[in-house]
PASEBA-1860 file (N, C-alpha, C; in nm, 3 decimals):
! residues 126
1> XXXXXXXX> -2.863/-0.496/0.647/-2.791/-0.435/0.759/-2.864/-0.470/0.888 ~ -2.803/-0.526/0.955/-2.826/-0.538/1.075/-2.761/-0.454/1.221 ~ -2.847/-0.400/1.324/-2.811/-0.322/1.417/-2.887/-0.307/1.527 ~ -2.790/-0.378/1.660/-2.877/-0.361/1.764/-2.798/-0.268/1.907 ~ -2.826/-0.206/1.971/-2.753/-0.152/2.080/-2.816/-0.196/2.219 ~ -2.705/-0.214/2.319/-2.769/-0.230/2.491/-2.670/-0.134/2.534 ~ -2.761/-0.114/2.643/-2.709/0.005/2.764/-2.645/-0.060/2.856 ~ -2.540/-0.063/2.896/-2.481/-0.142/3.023/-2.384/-0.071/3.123
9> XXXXXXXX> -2.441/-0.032/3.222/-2.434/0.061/3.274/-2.384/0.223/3.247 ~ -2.280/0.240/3.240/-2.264/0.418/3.156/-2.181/0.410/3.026 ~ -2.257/0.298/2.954/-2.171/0.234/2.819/-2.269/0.212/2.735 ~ -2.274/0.251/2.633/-2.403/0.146/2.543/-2.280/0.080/2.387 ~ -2.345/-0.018/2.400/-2.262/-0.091/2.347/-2.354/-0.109/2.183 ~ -2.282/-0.126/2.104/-2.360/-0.133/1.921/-2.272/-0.229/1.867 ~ -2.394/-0.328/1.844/-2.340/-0.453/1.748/-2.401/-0.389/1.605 ~ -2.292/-0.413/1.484/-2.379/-0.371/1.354/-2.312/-0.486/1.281
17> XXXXXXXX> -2.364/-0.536/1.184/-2.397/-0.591/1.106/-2.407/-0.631/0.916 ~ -2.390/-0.644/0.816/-2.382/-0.612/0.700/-2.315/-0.726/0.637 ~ -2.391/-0.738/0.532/-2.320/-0.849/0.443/-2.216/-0.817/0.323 ~ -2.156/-0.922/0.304/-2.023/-0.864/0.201/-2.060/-0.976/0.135 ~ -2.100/-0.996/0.006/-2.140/-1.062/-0.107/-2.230/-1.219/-0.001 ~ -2.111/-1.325/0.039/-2.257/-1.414/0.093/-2.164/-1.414/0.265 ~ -2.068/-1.333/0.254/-2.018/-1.334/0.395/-2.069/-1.202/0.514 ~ -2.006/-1.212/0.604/-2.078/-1.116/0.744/-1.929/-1.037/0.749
25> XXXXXXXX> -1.983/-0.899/0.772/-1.861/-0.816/0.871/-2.005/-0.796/0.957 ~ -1.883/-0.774/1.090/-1.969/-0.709/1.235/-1.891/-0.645/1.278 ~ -1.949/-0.551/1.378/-1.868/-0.439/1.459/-1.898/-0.432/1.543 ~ -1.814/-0.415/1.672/-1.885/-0.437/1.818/-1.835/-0.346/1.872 ~ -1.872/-0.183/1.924/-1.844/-0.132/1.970/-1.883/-0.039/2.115 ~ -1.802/0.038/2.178/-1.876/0.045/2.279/-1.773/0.239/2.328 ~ -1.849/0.293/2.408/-1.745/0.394/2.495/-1.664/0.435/2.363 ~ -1.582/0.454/2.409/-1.456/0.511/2.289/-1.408/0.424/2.205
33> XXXXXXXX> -1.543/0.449/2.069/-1.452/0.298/1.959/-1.337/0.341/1.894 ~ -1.314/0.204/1.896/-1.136/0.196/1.856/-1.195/0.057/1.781 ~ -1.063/-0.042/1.731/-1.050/-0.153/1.634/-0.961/-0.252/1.768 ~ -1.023/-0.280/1.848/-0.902/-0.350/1.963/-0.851/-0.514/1.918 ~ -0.938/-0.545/1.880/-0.937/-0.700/1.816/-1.035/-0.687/1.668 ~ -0.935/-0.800/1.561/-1.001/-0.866/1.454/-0.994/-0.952/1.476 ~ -1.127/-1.060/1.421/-1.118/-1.234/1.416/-1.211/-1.200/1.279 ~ -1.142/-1.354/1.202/-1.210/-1.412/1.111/-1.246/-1.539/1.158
41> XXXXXXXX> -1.383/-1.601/1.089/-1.435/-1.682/1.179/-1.480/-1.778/1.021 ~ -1.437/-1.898/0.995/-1.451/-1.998/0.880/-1.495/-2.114/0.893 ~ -1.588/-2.121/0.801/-1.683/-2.275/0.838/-1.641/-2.370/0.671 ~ -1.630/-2.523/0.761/-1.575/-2.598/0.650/-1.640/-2.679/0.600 ~ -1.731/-2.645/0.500/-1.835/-2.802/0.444/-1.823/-2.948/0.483 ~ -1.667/-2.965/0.460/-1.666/-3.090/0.499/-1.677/-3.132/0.634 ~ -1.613/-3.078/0.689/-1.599/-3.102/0.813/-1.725/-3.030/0.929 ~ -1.769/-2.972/0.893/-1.911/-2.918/0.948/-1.852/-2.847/1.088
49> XXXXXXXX> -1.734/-2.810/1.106/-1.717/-2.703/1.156/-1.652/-2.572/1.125 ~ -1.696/-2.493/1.255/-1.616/-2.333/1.269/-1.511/-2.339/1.296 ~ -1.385/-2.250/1.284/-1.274/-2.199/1.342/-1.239/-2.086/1.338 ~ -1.174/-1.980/1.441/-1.139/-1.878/1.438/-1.015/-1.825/1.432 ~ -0.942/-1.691/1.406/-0.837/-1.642/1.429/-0.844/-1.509/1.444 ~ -0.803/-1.442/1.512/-0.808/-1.319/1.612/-0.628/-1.238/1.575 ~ -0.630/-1.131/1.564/-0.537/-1.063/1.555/-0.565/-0.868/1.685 ~ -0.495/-0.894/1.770/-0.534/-0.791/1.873/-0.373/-0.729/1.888
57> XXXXXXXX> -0.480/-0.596/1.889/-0.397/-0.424/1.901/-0.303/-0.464/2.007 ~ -0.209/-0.433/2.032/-0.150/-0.455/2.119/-0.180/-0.363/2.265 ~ -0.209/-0.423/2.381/-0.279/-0.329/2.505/-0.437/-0.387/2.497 ~ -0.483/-0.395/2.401/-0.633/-0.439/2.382/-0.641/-0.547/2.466 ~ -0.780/-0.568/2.511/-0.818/-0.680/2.579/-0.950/-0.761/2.504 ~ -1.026/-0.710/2.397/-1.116/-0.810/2.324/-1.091/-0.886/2.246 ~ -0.963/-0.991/2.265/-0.925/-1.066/2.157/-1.033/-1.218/2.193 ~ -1.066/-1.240/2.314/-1.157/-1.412/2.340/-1.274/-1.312/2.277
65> XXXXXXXX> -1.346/-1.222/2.296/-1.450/-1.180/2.243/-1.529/-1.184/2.091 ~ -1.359/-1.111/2.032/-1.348/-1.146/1.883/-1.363/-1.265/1.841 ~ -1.305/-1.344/1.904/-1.246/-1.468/1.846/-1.344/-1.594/1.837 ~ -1.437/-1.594/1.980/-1.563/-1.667/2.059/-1.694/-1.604/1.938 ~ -1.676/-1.483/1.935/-1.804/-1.419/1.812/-1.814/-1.494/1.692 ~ -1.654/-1.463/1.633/-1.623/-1.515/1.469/-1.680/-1.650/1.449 ~ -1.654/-1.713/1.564/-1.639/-1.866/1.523/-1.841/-1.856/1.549 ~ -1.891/-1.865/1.678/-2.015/-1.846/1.682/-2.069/-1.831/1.546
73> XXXXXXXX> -2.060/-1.686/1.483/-2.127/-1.656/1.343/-2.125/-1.768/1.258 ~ -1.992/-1.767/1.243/-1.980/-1.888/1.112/-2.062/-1.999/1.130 ~ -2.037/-2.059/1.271/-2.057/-2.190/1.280/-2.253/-2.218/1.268 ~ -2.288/-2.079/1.272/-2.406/-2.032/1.290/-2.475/-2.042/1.117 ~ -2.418/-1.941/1.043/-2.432/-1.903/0.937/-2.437/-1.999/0.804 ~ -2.301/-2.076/0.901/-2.219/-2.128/0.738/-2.122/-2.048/0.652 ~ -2.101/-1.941/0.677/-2.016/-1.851/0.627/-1.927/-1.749/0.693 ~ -1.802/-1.720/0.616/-1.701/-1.655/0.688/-1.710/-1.529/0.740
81> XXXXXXXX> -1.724/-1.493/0.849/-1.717/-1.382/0.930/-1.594/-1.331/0.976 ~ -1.614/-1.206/0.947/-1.506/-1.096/1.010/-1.549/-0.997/1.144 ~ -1.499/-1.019/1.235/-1.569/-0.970/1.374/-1.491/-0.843/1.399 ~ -1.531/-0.756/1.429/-1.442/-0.648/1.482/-1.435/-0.574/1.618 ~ -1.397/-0.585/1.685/-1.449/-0.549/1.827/-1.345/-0.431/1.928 ~ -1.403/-0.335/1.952/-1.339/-0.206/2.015/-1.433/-0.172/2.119 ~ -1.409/-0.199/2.193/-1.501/-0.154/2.361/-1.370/-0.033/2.412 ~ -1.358/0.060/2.485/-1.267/0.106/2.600/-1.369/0.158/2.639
89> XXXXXXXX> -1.385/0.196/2.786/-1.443/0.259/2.914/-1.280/0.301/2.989 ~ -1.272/0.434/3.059/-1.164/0.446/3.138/-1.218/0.367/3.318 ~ -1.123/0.375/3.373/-1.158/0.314/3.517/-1.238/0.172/3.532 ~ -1.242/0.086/3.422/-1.372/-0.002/3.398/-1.330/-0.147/3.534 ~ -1.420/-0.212/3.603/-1.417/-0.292/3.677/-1.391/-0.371/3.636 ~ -1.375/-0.522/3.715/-1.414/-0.652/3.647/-1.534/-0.714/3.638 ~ -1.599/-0.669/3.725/-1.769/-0.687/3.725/-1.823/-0.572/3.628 ~ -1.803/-0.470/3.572/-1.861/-0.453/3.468/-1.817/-0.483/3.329
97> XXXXXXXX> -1.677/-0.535/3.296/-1.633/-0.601/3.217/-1.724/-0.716/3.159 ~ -1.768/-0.763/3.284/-1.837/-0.919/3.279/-1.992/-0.888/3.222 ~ -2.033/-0.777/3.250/-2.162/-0.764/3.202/-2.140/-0.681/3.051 ~ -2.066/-0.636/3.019/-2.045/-0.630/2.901/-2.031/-0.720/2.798 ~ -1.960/-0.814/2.805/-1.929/-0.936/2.710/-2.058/-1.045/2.812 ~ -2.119/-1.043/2.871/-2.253/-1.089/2.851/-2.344/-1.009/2.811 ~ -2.341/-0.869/2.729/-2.471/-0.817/2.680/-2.437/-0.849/2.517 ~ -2.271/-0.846/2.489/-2.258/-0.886/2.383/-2.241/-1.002/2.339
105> XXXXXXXX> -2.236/-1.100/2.452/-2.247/-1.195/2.383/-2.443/-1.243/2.335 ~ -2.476/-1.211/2.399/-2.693/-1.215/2.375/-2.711/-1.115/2.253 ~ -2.630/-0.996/2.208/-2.642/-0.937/2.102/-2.602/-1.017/1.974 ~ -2.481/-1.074/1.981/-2.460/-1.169/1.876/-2.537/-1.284/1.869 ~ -2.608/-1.363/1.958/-2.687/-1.446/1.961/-2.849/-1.362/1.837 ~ -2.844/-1.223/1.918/-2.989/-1.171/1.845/-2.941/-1.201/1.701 ~ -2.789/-1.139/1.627/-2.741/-1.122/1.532/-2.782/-1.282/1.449 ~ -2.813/-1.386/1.504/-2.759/-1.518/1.467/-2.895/-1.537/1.441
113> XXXXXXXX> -2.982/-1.529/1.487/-3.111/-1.536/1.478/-3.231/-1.470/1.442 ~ -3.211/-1.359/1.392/-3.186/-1.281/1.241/-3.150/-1.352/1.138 ~ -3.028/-1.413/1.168/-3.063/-1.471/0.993/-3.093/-1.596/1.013 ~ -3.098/-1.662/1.131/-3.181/-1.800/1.069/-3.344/-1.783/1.099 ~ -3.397/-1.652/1.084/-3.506/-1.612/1.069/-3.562/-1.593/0.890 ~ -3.424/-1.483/0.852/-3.406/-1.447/0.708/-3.385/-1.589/0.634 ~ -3.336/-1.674/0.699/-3.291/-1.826/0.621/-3.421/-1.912/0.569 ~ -3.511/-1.861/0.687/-3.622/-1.946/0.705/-3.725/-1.876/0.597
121> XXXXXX> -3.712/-1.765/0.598/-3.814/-1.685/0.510/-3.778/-1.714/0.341 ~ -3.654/-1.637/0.325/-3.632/-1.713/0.194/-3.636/-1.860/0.120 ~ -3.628/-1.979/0.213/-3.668/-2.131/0.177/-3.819/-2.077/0.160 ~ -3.888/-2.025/0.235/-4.002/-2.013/0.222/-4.105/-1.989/0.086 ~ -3.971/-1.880/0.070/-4.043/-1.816/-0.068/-3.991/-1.878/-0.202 ~ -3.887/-1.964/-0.166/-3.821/-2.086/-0.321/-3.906/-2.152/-0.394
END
């Protein structure tokens, strides 16, 4: 299990983390969680890339969030990720919008590097 939180301005935002047999769910939430956007995020041996797909609540606005995460993970991982992402704040700006999906996007980065930390440790111990 993985879990990290940032404070961004009168919001704290929680990325969590957890594995489902050799795949990732994540949860990105913030203010009043809700489920605003899903993405699944799939990496293809052969082809040595990620791709995503995003399915958003209707009214929601974290569907590039979801969608930019999923693929990130995978393409990161090697394996299929399910992103889940629910932020609301009432009255919220566009300048604090922006610092939000830049605290989450450096949280999913921490998330990514975590396991190619864990990646590194287990070759270690083979």
């Amino acid at each position: 299990m993985f879990k990290t939180t940032r404070k961004v301005g009168s919001v704290e935002i929680i990325l969590e983390a957890k594995k489902l047999g050799e795949d990732y769910l994540l949860t990105l939430t913030g203010g009043e969680e809700h489920a605003g956007a899903v993405a699944v995020g799939l990496f293809d041996e052969k082809s040595r890339r990620a791709s995503s797909s995003v399915i958003t609540l209707p009214g929601h606005r974290e569907e590039q969030l979801a969608l930019d995460s999923a693929r990130r993970v995978s393409r990161a991982t090697g394996k299929t990720s399910v992103f889940v992402a629910g932020i609301h704040v009432d009255n919220i700006s566009q300048e604090e919008i922006g610092k939000i999906v830049s605290a989450a996007e450096e949280m999913v980065g921490s998330f990514i590097a975590s396991c190619e930390k864990s990646d590194m440790t287990a070759r270690r111990s083979e």
